[in-house]
N, C-alpha and C positions, 0 to 999 in steps of 0.2 A: 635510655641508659639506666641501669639499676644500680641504685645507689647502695653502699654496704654498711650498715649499723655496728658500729662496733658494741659487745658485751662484756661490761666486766665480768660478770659472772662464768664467760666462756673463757677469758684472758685470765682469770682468777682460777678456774681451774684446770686447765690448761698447764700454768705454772706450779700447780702444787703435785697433779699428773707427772711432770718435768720432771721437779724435786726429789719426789717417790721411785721413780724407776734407778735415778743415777744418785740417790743420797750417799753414796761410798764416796762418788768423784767431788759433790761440792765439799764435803765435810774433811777431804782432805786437801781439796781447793783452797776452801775457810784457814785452814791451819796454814796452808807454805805464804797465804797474803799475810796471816797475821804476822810470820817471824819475819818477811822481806822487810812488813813494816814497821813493825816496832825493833826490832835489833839495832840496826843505826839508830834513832833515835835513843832509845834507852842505853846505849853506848857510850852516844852524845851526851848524856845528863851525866852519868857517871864521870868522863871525862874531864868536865866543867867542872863538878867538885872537888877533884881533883887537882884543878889549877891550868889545864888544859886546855883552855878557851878559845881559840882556833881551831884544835882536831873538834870540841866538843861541837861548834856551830857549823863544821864542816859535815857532823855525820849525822848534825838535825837536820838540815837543809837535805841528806840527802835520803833523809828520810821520810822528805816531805814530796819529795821528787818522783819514789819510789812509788809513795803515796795514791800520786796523779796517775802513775803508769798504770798500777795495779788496777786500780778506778776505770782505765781505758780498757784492759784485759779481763774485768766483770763484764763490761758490756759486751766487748765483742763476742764472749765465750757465748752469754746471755743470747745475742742474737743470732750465732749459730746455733743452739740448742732451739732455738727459736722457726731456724730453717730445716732444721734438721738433720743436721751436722753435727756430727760425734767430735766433741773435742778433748784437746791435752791437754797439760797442766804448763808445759812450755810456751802457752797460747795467754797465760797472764803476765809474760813480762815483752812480750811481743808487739806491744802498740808504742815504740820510742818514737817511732815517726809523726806521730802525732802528736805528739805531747807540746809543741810551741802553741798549733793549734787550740789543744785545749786549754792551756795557759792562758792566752789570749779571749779566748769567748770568755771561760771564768772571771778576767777580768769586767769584761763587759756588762758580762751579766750582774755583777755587782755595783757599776756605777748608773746602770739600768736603775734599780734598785733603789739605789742611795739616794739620784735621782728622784725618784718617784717618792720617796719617802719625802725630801725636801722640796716638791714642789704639792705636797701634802700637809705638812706640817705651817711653810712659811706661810700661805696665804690664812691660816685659821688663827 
């Protein structure tokens, strides 16, 4: 059985190969995540100063939400482009079904962490 070496240097340029042919679609990929994500939130803060403090913690939250989705629709876009697969822009707000999922590992993965931090710390 032959075993496969991975290269960063083939994974590293590979990805910038990627970047080069389709730079029009991430750059305006970059741009619709950045407003999905910061419009409720900077909504949100404006809100709050306003006195608002309910609408304002209702449109941080959902812009944290938004956050996670988008985060899900980098990757998956990521690993079709990966496979070979031509994708949309309607392919970044696409992954809602996973999002408890990734709520949950996130959590994990930080009391993983935290974890390890304190069975680091307490014994020295």
């Amino acid at each position: 059985m032959k075993e496969e070496i991975f290269s960063y240097n083939e994974a590293v340029t590979f990805g910038w190969e990627t970047m080069k042919k389709n730079i029009k679609f991430f750059v305006i990929l970059l741009l619709i995540a950045l407003l999905i994500i910061e419009l409720p939130e900077q909504i949100g803060k404006l809100a709050m100063k306003q006195g608002l403090t309910f609408v304002g913690i209702a449109l941080i939250t959902a812009g944290v939400i938004l956050n996670f989705v988008v985060k899900l629709g980098f990757i998956k876009i990521s690993l079709n482009f990966c496979n070979g697969v031509k994708s949309e822009y309607d392919e970044l707000l696409s992954s809602f079904g996973l999002l408890t999922n990734y709520i949950w590992a996130t959590i994990l993965y930080v009391l993983f962490i935290v974890g390890g931090l304190v069975l680091f710390i307490v014994p020295g």
